[in-house]
C-alpha positions in Angstrom: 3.4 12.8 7.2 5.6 9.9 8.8 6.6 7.4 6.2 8.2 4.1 5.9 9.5 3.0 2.2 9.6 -0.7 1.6 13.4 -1.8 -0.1 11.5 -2.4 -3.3 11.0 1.4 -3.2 14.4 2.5 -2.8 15.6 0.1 -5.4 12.7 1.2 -7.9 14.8 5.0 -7.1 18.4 3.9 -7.7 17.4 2.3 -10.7 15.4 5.1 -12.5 15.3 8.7 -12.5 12.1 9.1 -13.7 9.8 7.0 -11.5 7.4 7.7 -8.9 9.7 6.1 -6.3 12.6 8.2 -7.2 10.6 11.4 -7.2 9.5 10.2 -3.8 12.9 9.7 -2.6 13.8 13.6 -3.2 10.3 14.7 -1.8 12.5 13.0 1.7 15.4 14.8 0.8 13.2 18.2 0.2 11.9 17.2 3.9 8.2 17.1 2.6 7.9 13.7 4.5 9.6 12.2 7.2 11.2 8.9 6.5 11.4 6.9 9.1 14.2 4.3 9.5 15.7 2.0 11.4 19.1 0.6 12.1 17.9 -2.8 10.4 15.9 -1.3 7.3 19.0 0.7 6.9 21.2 -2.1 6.6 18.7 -3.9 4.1 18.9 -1.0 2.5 22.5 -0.7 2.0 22.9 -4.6 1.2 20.5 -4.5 -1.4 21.5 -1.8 -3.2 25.4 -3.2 -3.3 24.4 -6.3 -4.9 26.0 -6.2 -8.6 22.8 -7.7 -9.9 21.2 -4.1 -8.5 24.2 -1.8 -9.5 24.5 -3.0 -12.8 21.4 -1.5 -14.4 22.2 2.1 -13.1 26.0 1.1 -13.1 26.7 2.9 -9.4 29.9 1.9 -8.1 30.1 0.8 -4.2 31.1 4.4 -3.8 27.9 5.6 -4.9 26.1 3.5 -3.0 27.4 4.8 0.2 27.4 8.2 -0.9 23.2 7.7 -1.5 22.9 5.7 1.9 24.8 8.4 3.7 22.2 11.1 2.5 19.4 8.6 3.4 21.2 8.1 6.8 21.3 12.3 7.7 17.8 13.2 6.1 16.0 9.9 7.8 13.8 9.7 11.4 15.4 7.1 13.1 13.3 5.1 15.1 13.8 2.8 17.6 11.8 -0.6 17.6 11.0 -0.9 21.3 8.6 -3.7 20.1 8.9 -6.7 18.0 5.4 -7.5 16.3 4.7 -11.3 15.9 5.1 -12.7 12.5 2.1 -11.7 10.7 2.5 -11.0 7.3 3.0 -13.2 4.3 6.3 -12.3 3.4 8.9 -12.8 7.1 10.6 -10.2 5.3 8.5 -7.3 5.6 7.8 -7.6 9.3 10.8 -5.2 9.5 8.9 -2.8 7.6 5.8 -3.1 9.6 8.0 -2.8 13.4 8.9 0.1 11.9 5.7 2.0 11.2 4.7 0.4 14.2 7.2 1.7 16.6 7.8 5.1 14.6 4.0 5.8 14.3 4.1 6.0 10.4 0.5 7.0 8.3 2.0 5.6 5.6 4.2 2.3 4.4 5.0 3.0 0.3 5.5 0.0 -1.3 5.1 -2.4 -4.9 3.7 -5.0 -3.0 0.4 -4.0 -1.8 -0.5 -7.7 -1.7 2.2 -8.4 1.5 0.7 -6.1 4.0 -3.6 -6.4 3.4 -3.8 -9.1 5.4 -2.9 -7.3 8.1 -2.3 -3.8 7.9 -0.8 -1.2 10.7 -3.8 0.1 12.8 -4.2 4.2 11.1 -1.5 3.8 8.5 -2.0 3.7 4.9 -0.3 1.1 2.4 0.6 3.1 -1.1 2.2 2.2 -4.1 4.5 5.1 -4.9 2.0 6.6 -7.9 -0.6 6.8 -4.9 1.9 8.2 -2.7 3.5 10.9 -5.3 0.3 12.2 -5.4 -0.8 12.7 -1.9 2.6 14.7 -1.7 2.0 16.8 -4.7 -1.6 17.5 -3.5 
């Protein structure tokens, strides 16, 4: 399984423990996935999870944050986008996402917002919301 996780995803996993999207998260680290990544999503990534507004509910310092994007960074697939897809998608910001699974061949994109990517959704890849997803991988 090649999977791309949407920023909400991430931020649903620094801010709780016990959610699906953290469980998720160390399903990556346990390599029972590949995450895929790239350069850009990493640095939305890493910017969203800095902002106080973010940090404050879990109350992570900066130093936390870069120790948690540094185990994202060795555990992730990095992919290269070696095409640019046409805006498509209702929300600009997800395009990223999609270039991504895309260019890294992903069968899955795990996200909150199911609604952003049915209008147009990556040819043989499946849009979950991390419940959906937490239980393909615990299948």
């Amino acid at each position: 399984m090649r999977w791309v996780l949407d920023t909400n995803v991430i931020v649903a996993a620094f801010r709780s423990r016990d959610g699906a999207s953290n469980q998720i998260l160390r399903h990556a680290i346990d390599q029972r996935f590949d995450l895929l990544l790239s350069t850009a999503l990493f640095l939305e990534y890493e910017a969203v999870l800095k902002r106080d507004e973010i940090r404050a509910v879990p109350r992570h310092s900066l130093s936390d944050v870069d120790r948690i994007m540094a185990s994202i960074a060795a555990l992730a697939t990095p992919v290269d986008i070696l095409f640019r897809t046409r805006p498509r998608l209702r929300d600009a910001g997800d395009e990223m996402i999609l270039e991504v699974a895309l260019n890294g061949m992903a069968s899955a994109i795990v996200t909150h917002n199911l609604r952003d990517f049915e209008t147009h959704p990556p040819p043989e890849c499946e849009v979950l919301v991390p419940r959906v997803a937490l239980e393909k991988l615990i299948k």
